[in-house]
RONU-557146 format. One record per residue: chain; residue in three letters; residue number from 0; x, y, z of N, C-alpha, C in turn. Coordinates in Angstrom, 1 decimal. Layout:
 mol type seq     nx     ny     nz    cax    cay    caz     cx     cy     cz
   A  Ala NUM      X      Y      Z      X      Y      Z      X      Y      Z
...
// end
This chain:
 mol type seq     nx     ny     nz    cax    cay    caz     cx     cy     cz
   A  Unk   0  -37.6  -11.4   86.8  -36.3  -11.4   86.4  -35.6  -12.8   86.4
   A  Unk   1  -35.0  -13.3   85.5  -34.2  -14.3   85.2  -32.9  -13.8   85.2
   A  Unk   2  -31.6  -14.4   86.1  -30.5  -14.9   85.5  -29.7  -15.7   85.3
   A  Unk   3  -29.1  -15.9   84.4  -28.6  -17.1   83.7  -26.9  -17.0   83.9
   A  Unk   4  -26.5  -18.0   84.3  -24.8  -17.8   84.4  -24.2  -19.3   83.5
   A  Unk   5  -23.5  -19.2   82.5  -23.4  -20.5   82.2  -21.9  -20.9   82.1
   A  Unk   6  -21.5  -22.0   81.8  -20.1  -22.6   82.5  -19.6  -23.9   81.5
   A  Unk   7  -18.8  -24.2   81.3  -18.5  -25.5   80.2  -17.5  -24.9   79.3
   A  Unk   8  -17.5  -24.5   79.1  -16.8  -24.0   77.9  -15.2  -24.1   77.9
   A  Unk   9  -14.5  -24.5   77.0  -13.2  -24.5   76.6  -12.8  -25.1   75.2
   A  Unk  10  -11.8  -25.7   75.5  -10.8  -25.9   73.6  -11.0  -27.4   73.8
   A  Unk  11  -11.6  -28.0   72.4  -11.4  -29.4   72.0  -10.6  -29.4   70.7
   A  Unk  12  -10.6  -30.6   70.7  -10.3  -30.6   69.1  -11.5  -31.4   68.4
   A  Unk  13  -10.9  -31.1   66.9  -12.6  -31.5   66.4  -12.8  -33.0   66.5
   A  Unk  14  -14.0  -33.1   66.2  -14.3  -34.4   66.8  -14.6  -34.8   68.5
   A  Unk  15  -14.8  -33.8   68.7  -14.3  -33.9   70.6  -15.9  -33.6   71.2
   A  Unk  16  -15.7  -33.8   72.3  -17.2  -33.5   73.1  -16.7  -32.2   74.3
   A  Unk  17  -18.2  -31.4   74.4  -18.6  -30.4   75.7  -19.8  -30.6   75.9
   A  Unk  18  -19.7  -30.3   77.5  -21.2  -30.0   77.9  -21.2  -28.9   78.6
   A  Unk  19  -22.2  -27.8   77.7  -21.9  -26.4   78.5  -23.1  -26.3   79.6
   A  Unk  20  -23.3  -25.7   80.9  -24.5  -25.9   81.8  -24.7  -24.1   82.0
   A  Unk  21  -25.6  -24.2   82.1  -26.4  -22.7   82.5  -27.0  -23.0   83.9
   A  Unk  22  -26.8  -22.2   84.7  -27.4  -21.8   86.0  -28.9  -20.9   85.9
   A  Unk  23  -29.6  -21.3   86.4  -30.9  -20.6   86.1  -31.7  -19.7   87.4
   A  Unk  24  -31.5  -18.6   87.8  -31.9  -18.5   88.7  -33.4  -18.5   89.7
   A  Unk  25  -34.1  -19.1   88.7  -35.1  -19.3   89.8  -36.0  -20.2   89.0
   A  Unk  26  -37.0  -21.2   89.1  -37.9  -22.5   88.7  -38.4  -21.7   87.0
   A  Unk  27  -38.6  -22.4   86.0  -39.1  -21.9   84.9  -39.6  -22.5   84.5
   A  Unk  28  -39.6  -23.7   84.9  -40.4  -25.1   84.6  -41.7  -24.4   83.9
   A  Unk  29  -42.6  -24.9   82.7  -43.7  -24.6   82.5  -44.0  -23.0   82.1
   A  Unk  30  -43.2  -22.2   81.9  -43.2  -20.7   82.0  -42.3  -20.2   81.1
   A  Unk  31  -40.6  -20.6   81.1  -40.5  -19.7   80.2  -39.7  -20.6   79.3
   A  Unk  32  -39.4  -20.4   78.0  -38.4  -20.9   77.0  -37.3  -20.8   77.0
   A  Unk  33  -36.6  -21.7   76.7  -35.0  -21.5   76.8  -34.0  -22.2   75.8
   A  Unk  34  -32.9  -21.7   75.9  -32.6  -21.8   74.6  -30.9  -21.6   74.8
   A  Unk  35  -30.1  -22.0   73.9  -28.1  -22.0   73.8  -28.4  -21.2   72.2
   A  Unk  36  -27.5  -19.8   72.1  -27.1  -19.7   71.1  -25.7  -19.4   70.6
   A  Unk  37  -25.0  -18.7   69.6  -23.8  -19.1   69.9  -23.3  -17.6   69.1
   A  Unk  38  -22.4  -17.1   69.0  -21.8  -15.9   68.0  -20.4  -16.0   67.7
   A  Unk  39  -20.1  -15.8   66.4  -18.6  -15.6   65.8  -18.7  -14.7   65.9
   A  Unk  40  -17.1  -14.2   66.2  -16.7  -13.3   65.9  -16.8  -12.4   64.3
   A  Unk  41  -17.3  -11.0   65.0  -17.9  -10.4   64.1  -19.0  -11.1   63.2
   A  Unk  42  -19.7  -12.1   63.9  -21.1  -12.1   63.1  -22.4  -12.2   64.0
   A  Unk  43  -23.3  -12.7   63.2  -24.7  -12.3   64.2  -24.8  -13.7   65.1
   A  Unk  44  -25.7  -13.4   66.1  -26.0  -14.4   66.9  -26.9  -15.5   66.3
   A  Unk  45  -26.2  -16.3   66.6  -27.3  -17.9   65.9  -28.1  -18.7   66.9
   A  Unk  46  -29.0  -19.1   66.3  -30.0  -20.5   67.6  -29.5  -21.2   67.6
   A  Unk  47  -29.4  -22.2   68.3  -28.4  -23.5   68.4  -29.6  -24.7   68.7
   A  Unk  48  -30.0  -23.9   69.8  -31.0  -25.5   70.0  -32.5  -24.5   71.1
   A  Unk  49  -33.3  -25.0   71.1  -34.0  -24.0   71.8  -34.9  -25.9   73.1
   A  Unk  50  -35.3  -25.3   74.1  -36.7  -26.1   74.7  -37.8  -25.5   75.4
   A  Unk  51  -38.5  -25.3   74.6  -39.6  -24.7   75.3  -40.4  -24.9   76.1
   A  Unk  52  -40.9  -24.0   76.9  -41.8  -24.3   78.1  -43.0  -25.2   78.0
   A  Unk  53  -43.3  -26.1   76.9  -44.4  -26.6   76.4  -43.4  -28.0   76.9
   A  Unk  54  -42.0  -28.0   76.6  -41.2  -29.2   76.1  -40.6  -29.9   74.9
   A  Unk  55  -41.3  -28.8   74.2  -40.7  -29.2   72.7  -39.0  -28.8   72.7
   A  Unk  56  -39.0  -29.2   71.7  -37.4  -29.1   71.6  -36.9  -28.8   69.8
   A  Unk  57  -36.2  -28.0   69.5  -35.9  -27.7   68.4  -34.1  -27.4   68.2
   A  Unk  58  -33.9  -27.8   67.2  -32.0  -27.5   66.6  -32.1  -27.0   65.7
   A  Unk  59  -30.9  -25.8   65.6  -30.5  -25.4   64.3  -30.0  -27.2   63.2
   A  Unk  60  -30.6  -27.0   62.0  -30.2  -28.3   61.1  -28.5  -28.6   61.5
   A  Unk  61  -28.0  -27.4   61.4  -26.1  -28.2   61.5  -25.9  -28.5   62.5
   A  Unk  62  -26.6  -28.4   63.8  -26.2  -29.4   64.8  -27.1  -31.1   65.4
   A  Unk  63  -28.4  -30.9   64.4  -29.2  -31.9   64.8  -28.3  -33.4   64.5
   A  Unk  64  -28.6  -33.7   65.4  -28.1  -35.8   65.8  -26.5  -35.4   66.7
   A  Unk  65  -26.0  -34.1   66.9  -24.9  -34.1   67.5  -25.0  -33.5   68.9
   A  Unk  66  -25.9  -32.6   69.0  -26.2  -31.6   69.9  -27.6  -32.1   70.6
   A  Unk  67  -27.4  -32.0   72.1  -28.5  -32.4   72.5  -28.9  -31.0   73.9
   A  Unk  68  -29.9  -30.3   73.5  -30.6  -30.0   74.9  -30.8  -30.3   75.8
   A  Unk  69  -31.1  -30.3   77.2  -31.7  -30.7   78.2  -31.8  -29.7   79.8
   A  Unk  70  -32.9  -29.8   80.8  -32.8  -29.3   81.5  -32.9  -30.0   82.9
   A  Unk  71  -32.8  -30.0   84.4  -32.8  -30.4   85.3  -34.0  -29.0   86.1
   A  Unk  72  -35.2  -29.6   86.0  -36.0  -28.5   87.0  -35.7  -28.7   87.6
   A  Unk  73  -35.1  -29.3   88.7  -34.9  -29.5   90.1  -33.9  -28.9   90.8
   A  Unk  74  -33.0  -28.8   89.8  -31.6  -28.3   90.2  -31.6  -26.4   89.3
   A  Unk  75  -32.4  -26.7   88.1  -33.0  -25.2   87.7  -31.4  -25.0   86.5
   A  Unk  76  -31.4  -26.0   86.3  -29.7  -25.7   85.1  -30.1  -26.1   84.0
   A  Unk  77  -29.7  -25.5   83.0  -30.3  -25.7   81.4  -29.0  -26.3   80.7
   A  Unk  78  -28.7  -27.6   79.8  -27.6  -28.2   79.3  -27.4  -28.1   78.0
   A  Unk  79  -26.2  -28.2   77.3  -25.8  -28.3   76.0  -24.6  -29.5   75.9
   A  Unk  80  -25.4  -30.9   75.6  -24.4  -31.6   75.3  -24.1  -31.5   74.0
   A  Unk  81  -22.8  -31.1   73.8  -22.1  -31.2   72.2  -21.3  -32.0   71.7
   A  Unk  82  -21.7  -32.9   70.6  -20.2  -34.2   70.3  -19.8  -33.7   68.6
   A  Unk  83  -18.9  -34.8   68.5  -18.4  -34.3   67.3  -18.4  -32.6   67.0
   A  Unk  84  -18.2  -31.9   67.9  -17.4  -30.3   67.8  -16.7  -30.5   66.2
   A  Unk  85  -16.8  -29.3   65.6  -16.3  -28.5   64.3  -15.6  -27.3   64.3
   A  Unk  86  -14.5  -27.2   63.8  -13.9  -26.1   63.7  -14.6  -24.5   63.3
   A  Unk  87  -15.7  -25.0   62.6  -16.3  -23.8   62.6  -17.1  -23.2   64.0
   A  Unk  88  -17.6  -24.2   64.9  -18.0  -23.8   65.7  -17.8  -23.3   67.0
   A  Unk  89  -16.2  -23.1   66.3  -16.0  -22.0   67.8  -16.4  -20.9   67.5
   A  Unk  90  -16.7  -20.6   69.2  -18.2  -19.5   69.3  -18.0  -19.1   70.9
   A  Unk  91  -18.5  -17.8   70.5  -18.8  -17.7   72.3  -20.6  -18.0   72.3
   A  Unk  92  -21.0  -19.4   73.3  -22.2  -19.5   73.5  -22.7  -19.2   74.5
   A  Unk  93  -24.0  -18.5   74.5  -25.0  -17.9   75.1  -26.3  -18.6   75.9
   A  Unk  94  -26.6  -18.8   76.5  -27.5  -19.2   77.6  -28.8  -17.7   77.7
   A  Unk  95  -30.3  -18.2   76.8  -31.3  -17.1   76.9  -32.3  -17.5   77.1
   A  Unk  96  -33.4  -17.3   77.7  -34.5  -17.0   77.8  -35.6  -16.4   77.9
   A  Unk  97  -36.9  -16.8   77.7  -37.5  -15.7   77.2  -39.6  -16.4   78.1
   A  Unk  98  -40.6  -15.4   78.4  -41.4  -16.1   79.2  -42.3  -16.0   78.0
   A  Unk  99  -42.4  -17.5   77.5  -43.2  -17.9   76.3  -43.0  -19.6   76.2
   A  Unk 100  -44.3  -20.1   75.4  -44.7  -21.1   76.1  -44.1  -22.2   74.8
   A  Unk 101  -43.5  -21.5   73.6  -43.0  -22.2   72.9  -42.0  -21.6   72.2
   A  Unk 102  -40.8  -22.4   71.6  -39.6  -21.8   70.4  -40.7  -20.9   70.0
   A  Unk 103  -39.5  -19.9   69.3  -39.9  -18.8   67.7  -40.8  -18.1   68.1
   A  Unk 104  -42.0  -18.3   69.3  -42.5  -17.4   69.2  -42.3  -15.8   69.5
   A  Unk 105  -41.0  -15.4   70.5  -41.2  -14.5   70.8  -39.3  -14.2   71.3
   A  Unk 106  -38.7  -13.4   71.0  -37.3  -13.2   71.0  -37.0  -13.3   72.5
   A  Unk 107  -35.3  -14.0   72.4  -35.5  -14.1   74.0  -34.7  -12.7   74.8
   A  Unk 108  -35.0  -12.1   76.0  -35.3  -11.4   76.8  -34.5  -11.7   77.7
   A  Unk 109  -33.6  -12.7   78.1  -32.7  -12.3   79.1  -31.2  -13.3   78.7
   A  Unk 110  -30.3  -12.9   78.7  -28.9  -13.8   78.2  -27.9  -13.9   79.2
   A  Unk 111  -27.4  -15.0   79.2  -26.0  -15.1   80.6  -25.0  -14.2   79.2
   A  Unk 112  -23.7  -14.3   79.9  -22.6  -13.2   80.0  -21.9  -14.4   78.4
   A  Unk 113  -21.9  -15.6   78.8  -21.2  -16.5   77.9  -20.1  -17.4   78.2
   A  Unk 114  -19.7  -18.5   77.8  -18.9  -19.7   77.9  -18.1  -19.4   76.5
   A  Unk 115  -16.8  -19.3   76.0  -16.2  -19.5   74.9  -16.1  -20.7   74.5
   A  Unk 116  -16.1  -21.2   73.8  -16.2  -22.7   72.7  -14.8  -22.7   71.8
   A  Unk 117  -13.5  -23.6   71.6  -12.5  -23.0   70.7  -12.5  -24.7   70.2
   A  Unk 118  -12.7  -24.8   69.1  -12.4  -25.8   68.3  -11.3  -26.4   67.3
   A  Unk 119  -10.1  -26.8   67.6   -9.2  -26.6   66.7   -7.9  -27.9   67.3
   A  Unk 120   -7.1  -28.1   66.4   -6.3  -29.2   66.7   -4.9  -28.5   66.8
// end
């Protein structure tokens, strides 16, 4: 069992920077995939960025060169640096993972509760 609690989240305006952090509750290093996704209201849940247990790292295209992944095994917290924020992307984002050794392969399987994201001037 994994869980994930994640934290960051609030109102920029666009053009603005977050870094949302997920708490991880126990070592995943090497084991399981992880990943930020994000939901509008009334629509479906989107990938945002994924890093998989291999190390690879993958973005949805609309956030690549803005959005950066990263994790701290040591400390067991999974990151979402965001810059240049978009009005469209406010979202409530999601902190998930899943025990698979790369993105795409396999849906993820356990989600924190969420951080709201509000983008607007």
């Amino acid at each position: 069992q994994v869980h994930l609690e994640e934290s960051g989240g609030g109102s920029v305006q666009p053009g603005g920077s977050l870094t949302l952090s997920c708490v991880i509750s126990r070592p995943t290093a090497g084991q399981h995939t992880m990943g930020w996704t994000r939901q509008v209201a009334g629509k479906e849940r989107d990938g945002v960025a994924c890093l998989g247990a291999d190390d690879s790292i993958s973005y949805a295209d609309s956030v690549k060169g803005r959005f950066t992944i990263s994790k701290d095994n040591v400390k067991n917290i999974l990151y979402l640096q965001m810059n240049d924020l978009r009005p469209e992307e406010r979202a409530m984002y999601y902190c998930a993972a899943v025990r698979a050794r790369q993105c795409g392969t396999l849906p993820y399987n356990y989600w924190g509760q969420g951080t709201q994201v509000t983008v607007s001037s």
